[in-house]
N, C-alpha and C positions, 0 to 999 in steps of 0.2 A: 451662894454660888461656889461651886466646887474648883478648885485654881490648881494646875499642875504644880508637884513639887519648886519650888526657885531653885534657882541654879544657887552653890556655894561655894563659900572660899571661908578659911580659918586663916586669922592673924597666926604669921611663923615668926618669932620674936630671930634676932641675930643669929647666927647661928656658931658665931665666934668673939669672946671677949675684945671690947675697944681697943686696939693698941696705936701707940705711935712710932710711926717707923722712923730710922735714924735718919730718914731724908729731910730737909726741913727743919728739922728740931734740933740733932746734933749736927748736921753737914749742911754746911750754907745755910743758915738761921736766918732769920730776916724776923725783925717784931712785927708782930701782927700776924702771920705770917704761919697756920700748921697744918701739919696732913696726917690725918688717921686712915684704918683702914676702912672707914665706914663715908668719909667726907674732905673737904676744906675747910677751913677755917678760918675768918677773918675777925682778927679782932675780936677771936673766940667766940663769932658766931658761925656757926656752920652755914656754907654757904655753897648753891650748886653752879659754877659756872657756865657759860655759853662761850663756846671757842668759834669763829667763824677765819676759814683761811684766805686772806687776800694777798698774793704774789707784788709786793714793790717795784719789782723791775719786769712786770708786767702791765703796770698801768702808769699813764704820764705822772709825773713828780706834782704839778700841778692840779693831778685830779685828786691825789692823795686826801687831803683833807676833808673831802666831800664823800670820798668814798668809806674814811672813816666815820662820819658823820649819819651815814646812810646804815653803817652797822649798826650805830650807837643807838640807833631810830629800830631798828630792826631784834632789838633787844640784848643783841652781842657785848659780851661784855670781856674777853677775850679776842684780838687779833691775832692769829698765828699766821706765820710766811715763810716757804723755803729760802734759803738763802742759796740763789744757785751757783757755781761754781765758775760755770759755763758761761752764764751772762756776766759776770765779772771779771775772769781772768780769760778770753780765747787766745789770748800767745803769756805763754811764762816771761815773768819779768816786767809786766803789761796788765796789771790789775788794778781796775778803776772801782772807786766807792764815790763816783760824781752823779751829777742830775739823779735820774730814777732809779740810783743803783748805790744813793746816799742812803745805806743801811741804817746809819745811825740818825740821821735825821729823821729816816721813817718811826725809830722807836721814839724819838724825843715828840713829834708829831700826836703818833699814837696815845701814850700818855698824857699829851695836853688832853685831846680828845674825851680822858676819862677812861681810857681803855686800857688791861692787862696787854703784856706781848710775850708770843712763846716762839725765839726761833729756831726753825729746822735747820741746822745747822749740814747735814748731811755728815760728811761729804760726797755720798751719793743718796738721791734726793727723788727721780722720777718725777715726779709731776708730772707728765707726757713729754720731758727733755727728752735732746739729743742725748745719749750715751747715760740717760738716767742724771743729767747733771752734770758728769765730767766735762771737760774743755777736750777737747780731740788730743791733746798733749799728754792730758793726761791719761786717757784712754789706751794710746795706744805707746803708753813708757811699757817698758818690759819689766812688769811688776808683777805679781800677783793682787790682784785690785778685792780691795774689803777684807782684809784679811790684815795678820798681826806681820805680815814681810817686811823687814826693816826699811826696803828698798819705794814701798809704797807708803809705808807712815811719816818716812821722810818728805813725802812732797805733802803729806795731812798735817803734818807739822808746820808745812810752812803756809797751807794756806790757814790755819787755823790761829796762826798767829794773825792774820794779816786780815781776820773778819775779827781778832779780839782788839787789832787798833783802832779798826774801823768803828768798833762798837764802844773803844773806850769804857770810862766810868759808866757807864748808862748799864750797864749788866746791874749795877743795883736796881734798876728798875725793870728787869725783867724778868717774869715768871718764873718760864720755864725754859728750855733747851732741850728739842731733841734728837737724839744721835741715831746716822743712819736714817735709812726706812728700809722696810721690808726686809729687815735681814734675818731669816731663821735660822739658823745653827751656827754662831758664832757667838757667842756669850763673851768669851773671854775679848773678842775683839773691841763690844761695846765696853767691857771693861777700860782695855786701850783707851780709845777713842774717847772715853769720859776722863782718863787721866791728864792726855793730852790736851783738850781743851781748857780741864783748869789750868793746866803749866800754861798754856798760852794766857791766861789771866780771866778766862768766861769762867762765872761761877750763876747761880739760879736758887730758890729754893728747892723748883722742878726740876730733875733729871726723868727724860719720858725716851721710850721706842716704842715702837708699833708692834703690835703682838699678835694679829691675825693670821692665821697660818699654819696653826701651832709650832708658834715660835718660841725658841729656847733662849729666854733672858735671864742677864744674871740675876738671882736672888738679891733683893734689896737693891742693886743699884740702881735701876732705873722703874718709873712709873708705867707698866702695860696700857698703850692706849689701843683700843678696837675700831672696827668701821662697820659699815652697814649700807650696802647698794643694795635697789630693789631691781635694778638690771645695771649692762654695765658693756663697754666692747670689747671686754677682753674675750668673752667665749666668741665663735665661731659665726658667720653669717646664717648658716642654715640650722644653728642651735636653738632650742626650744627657753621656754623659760628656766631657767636652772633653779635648782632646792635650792643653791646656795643666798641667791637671790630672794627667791618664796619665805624664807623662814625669816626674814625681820618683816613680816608683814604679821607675824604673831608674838604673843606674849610668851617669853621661855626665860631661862639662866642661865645658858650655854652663850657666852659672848666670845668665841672664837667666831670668825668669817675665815669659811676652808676654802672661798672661793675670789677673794680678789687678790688681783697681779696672779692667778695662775695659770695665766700661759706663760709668764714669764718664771714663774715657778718649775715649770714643766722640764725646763733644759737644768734646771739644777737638782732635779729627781731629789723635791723636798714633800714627802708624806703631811698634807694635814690632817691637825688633829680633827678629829671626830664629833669631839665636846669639851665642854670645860665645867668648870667648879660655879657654885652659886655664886660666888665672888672672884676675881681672878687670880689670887692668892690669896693669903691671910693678914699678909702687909698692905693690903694697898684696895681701894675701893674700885668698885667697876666705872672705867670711864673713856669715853672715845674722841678719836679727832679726825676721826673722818665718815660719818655719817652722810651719804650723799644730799648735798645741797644743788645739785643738780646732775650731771650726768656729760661730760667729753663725749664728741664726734671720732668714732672714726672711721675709713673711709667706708669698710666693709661690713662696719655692724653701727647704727646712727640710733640708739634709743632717746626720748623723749619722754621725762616722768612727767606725768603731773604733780600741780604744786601739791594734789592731796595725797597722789604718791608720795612725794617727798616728808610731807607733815604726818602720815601714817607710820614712818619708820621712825622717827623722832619720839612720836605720839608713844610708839610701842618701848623704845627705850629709854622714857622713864617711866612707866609702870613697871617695866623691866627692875628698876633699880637705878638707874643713872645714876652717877654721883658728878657725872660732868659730861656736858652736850658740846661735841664738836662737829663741827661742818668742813667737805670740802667737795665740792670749793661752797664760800659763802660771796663771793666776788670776782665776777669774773675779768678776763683781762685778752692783752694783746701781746704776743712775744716781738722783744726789743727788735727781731731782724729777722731776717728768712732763713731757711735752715737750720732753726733751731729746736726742732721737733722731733721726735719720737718716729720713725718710721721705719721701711722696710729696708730703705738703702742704708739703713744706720744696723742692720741685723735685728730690730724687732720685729712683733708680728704684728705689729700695727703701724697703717700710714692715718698720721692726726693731721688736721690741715697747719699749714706753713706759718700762719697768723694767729689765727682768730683762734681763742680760747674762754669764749664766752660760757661753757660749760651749763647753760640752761640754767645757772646759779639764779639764788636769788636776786642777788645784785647783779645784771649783765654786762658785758661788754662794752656797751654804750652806755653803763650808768644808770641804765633804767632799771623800774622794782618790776622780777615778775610775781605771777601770783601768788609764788611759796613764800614771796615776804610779808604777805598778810597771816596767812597760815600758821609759819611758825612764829613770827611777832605774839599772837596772843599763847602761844609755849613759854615764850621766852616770859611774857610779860608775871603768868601765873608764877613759872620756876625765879622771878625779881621778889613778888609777892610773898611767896609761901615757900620758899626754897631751905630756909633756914628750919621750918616744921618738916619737912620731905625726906630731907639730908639725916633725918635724925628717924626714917621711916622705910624698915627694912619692905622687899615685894614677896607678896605671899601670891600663889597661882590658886587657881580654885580646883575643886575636886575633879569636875570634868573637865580635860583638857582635848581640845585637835587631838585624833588620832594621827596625821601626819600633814603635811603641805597640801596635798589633794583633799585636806577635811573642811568644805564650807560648807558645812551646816553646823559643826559646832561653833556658838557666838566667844570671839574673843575677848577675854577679859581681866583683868588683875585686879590685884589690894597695894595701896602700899601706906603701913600703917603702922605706929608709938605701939598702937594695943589698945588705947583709948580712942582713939580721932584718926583720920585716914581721907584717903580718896579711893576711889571706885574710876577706873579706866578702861572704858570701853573702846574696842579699834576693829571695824568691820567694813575694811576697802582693802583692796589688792586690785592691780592691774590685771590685764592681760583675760584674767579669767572672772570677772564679774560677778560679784556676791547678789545674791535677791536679800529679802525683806527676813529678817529674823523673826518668829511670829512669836507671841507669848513670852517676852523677857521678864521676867520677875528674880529678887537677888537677895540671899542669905548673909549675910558677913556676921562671922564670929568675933566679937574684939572680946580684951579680957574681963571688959565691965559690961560684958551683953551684947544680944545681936544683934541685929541691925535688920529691918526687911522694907524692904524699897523695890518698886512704888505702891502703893497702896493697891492695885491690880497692873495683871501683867500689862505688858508694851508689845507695841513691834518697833523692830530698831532697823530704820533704813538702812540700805548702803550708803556708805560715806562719812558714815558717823566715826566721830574721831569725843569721844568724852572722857571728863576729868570730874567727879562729884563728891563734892564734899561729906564727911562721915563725921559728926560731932564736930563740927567745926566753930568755934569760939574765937569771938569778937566781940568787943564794945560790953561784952558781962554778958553776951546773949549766946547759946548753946543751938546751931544750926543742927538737927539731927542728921537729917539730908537733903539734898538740894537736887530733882533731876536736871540741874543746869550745869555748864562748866563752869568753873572757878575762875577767874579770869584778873582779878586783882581785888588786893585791900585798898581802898582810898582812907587816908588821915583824915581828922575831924574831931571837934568837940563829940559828936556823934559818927565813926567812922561807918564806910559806905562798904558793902561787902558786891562785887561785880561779878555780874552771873552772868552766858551764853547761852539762849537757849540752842538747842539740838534740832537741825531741822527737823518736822514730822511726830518729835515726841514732848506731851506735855509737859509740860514745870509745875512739880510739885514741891514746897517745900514744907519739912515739917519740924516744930518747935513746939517743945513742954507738951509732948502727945499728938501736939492738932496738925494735922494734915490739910495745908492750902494748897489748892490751885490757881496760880499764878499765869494770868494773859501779859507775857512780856508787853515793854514800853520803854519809853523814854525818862520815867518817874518812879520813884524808888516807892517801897513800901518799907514800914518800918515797924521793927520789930524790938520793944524797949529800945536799949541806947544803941539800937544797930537799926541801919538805914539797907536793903538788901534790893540793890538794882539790878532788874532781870531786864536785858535789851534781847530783840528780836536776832532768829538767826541770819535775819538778812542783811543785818549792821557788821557782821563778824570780818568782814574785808576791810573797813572802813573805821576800826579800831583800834586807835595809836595809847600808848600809855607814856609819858613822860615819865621817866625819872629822876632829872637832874634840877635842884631848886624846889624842892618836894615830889610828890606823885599826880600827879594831873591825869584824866582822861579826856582824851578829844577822840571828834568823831568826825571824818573826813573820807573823801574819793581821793585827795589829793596826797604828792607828797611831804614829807613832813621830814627836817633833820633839827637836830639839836649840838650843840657842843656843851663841856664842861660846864658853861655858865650855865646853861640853859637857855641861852638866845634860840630863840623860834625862826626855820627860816618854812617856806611856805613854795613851794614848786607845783605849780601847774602848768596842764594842757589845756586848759578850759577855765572858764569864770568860777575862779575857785569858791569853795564852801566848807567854813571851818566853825565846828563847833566846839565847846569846852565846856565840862562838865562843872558844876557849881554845887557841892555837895552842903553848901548854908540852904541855899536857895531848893535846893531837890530837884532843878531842870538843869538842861544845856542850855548856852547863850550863845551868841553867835560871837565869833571874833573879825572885826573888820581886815577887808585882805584887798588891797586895790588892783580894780581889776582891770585885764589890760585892754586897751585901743587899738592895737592891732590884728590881722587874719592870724589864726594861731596854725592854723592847716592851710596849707600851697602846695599846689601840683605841679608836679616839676613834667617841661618837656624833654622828650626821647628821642633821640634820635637816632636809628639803625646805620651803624656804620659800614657792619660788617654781618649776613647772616651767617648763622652755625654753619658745619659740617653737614649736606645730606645726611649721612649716612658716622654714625660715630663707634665706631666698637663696643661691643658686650661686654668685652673684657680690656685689661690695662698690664694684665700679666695677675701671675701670682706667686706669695708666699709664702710657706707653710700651709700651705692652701687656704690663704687667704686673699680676696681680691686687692690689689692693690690701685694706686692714685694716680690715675695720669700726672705725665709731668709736667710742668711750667711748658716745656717747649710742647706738651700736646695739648696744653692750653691754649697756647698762643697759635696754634696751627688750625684747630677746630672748633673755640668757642665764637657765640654770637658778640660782637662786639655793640656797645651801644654808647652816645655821647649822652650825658644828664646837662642838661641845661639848669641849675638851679637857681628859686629867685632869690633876690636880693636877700633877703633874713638869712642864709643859709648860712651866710658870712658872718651874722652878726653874735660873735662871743655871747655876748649880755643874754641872751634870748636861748642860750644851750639847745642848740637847732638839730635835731634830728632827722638823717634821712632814713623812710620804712621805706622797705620793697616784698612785694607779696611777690613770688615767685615760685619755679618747677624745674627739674633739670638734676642734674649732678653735683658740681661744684661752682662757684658764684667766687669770683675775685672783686672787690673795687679797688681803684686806680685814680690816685691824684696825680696829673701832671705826669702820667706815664707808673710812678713808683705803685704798688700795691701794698694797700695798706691794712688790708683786711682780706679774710678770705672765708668761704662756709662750705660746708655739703649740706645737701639739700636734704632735709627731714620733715618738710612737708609744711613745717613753724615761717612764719615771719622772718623777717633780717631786718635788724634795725643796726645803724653806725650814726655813730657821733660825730657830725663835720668838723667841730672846733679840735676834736681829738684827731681825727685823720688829717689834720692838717689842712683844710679847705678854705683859704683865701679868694677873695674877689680877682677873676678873670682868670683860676685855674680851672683847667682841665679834667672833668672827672668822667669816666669811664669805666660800664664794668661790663664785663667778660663769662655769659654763660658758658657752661657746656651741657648739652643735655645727656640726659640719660636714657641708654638703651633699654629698648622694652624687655629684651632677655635677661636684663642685670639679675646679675645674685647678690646684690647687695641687700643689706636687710634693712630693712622699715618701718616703720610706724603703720600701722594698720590705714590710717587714712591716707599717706604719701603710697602706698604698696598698693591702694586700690585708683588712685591718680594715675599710676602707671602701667596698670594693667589696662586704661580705658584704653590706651595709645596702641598705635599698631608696628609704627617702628620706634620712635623715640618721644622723651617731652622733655619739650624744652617750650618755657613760658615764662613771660613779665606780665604779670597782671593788674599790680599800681606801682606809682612812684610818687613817692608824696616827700614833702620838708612838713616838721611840727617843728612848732618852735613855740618857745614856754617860757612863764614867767616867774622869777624870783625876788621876794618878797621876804624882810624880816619882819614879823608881826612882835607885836605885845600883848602878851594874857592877860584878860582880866582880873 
């Protein structure tokens, strides 16, 4: 049978000799502890980390531990958090480091945890703050603000001392440090601002800024980190998908983003670059800290990735090259107080809601996993596994490449590869605009001891395929030639276990010393000499936790799962949970006993209409820059529906981590304990979930939430499914559709 040519790729070896920059190694050393420009290093083995950002004084000081816990589970191995400025000092002379805004206890926490910490120091910081972070004091001192004016580095001085007592000794145990965000043409000022920090007494082996934008950093002083949104609010309501957007949804080496914070960009007439270098200099390896882990509301542009969205852009940035995976957010949270947001009356071009800061993150607002935490967990789990052969594995592009963002018929793909051994990364999902079936996939790879041709005849390769396949991959004595599964972890063992995914829709074939098997995934490994090679089904891949801590364990669960340091198993369900553990003596999973609970886990809460909507509610709230902007609390409070929640008994009940959902329709969605709002949402079409125990909900208060709907003429932009919701309506919609309490059980298990 005659087969169209395969698509190729030739291994591109380095393209610049190893070096190690003075960061690290001469400046702030720490053992263990080194940065080339090709990786990390721990303990001199090369290592890729996982950064995920979770804001402190955005989430209760009490949930802290669990939400680290939830990372640890999530594969992060990295905590990063701005430090804001804003939430700690709002009157000079009046700066608290108490409860949830105890900086230094968050780092002493974090490392019990088992987790790195990198803080953003700022002093201006954005996150979607007020004033980017400043305190209104310091905003509006008569300064020249971000800049080398004596008059402003005087007050950087002093808050910067006043985060290095907070933080004390414990800077030996922190990463990194990074100064600013977003700032493009000011080099000498990060200069400043990194001087001044050490005088205040913060030192790091990492000094890091943010470098999208083509931004101008100093040479060697600090480490260029990147990001990566596949949408975002900062363009315009009636904007279309932007390039800037489209193009991490492929395989390239141009790791500039010319497109996030550019509206804010826009008043400081800062040109981005264009493109960038295969590496981001010659000092220093390609690596980000803000790859979107979900995606901010705001009011006039509400996007909604999905989790494959989310795991597509990750996916593509390490085939890319990655030498470090950062998220933001990876945790989402609640600001300490109202008014503490990013909006119109504050001079931005965006109104973000007053509260809630859920971010569609992996980890949400209420603590809950969405789907992107299954997703990128098994990223994270392979880059745990095989990070240290990766790091040491420059990306080669293949000969055919996209001709541009608009090119979906060519299939996306990379190498990244020693020259001997490699993986093979396939990524063919983007939003918005829908890929079909790639037909006839067949694959060339040049390494330097011979090619590679996989699979034994062509494929077609769904949409949604997100693949990782191994290319001579050796374990246990035994030589994997190729694998059409993803790689997914090494399990230890007298006989270690090699853990494959299969790809929806494409078979598994693996082949070894010539011979080519095909492989019907399962739950039981095949073995192949002293290598045990377990291909599970692609419909396990949500349900896929790897432990780390106390050796390497696979389980296999619906439920959730967190670990700390020691390894203590704790076991969170909604339902009669079900936990399995992989037993690599034995070559099956075993079941782990988990007690389950005696109580309704789901209770319906009653509603009671206190107050309906406004008739009639305006198209518009004003605007600026021509953008729509947010009604205010008082057109809140004048025109939403109001309703009482009757919640039952469990709602109260801490132990039971009780959650209220509300499936709902409308504009903006406030709730209300006891009169105070403690949360707040616009409406994108998704669920609302809050955590009672977090909003404060005690037996016999008062909880009340406050629609407003949304007019059928809005130009606010949507999600394809919320935009056709609202088009059914003829003047407005506004809808509560359930109201429910879950309430869940926690459980420490023992592994077998």
């Amino acid at each position: 049978m005659s087969w169209p040519e395969p698509l190729s790729v030739r291994h591109q070896a380095w393209a610049t000799p190893l070096r190690r920059p003075r960061m690290s190694n001469d400046e702030d050393a720490r053992p263990g502890i080194s940065l080339t420009n090709r990786y990390l290093s721990r303990d001199g083995v090369p290592v890729i980390p996982v950064s995920g950002e979770m804001h402190y004084s955005r989430v209760p000081r009490e949930r802290w531990a669990e939400r680290l816990r939830q990372m640890k589970a999530g594969g992060v191995t990295v905590v990063a958090t701005y430090v804001f400025w804003l939430h700690h000092a709002p009157k000079r002379g009046e700066t608290r480091f108490d409860g949830n805004l105890d900086v230094g206890a968050f780092v002493d926490l974090a490392v019990a945890t088992g987790l790195d910490v990198v803080l953003r120091i700022g002093p201006w910081c954005h996150g979607e703050s007020r004033n980017g972070g400043f305190p209104d004091w310091v905003q509006h001192a008569p300064v020249r603000h971000r800049t080398d004016d004596p008059a402003y580095l005087e007050l950087v001085t002093e808050w910067f001392g006043e985060i290095a007592a907070a933080v004390g000794d414990r800077f030996g145990r922190v990463l990194g440090i990074q100064l600013e965000n977003e700032l493009y043409d000011q080099p000498q000022h990060l200069v400043t601002l990194k001087r001044l920090a050490r005088e205040a007494g913060m030192a790091a082996p990492l000094w890091t800024a943010t470098a999208w934008g083509g931004a101008d950093l100093p040479a060697e002083e600090v480490l260029p980190l990147y990001g990566g949104y596949g949408d975002g609010f900062w363009v315009d309501a009636d904007a279309p998908w932007d390039p800037t957007f489209r193009d991490h949804y492929f395989f390239s080496h141009v790791w500039d983003d010319a497109g996030i914070g550019a509206d804010v960009r826009r008043a400081q007439a800062i040109e981005a670059a264009s493109g960038g270098p295969r590496t981001p200099s010659e000092e220093f390896p390609p690596a980000t800290c803000e790859l979107g882990g979900g995606m901010a509301t705001a009011y006039h542009r509400r996007p909604r990735p999905s989790a494959l969205d989310v795991a597509a852009i990750a996916h593509c940035k390490i085939g890319n090259g990655s030498a470090w995976q950062g998220y933001y957010m990876y945790t989402g949270g609640t600001n300490p107080g109202p008014d503490l947001h990013e909006s119109h009356a504050t001079g931005y071009p965006n109104d973000i809601a007053r509260l809630g800061y859920d971010f569609h993150a992996p980890i949400g607002e209420a603590g809950t996993l969405a789907p992107s935490h299954a997703e990128l967990r098994r990223q994270h789990a392979f880059l745990s596994a095989f990070g240290h052969r990766l790091a040491e594995m420059p990306s080669s592009l293949p000969d055919v490449r996209p001709a541009d963002v608009e090119d979906a018929g060519t299939l996306r793909w990379a190498l990244r590869s020693d020259g001997e051994s490699g993986f093979l990364f396939i990524s063919w999902h983007q939003p918005h605009f829908p890929l079909t079936v790639h037909h006839g996939a067949r694959f060339t790879v040049s390494l330097e001891n011979g090619d590679i041709t996989l699979p034994s005849k062509p494929i077609d390769v769904p949409p949604g395929t997100l693949a990782r396949w191994p290319l001579n991959l050796t374990a246990g004595g035994v030589t994997i030639t190729y694998a059409t599964a993803s790689a997914l972890t090494l399990l230890p063992g007298d006989i270690p276990t090699l853990v494959l995914v299969a790809e929806p829709g494409i078979d598994v074939e693996i082949a070894v010393s010539g011979t080519v098997q095909t492989v019907t995934p399962g739950l039981s490994p095949i073995r192949f000499g002293g290598l045990d090679v377990l291909v599970l089904p692609a419909e396990t891949a949500g349900s896929l936790w790897v432990v780390e801590d106390g050796g390497r364990r696979l389980l296999l669960t619906d439920d959730e799962l967190q670990w700390d340091a020691s390894g203590t198993l704790t076991v969170k369900a909604s339902k009669p949970a079900e936990v399995r553990v992989y037993d690599s003596t034995a070559g099956a999973f075993t079941a782990v006993t988990v007690p389950q609970p005696t109580a309704p886990m789901l209770q319906p809460v009653t509603v009671e209409r206190l107050r309906p909507a406004a008739p009639t509610v305006p198209v518009s709230y004003g605007k600026h820059d021509g953008r729509p902007s947010a009604p205010s609390p008082e057109t809140l409070d004048e025109l939403a529906a109001v309703y009482r929640l009757r919640l039952p008994e469990v709602a109260a009940d801490a132990s039971r981590d009780p959650l209220l959902r509300l499936t709902w329709a409308g504009d903006v969605g406030e709730l209300r304990v006891d009169g105070r709002p403690v949360t707040d949402r616009y409406w994108d079409g998704a669920g609302w979930t809050v955590n009672l125990t977090d909003a404060g909900y005690r037996p016999g208060a008062q909880v009340t939430l406050h629609l407003l709907p949304l007019a059928a003429g809005s130009c606010v932009s949507l999600p394809v499914e919320a935009r056709d919701r609202l088009a059914a309506t003829e003047t407005q919609l506004l809808a509560l559709d359930s109201v429910e309490v879950l309430a869940r059980t926690i459980t420490t298990v023992d592994l077998p």
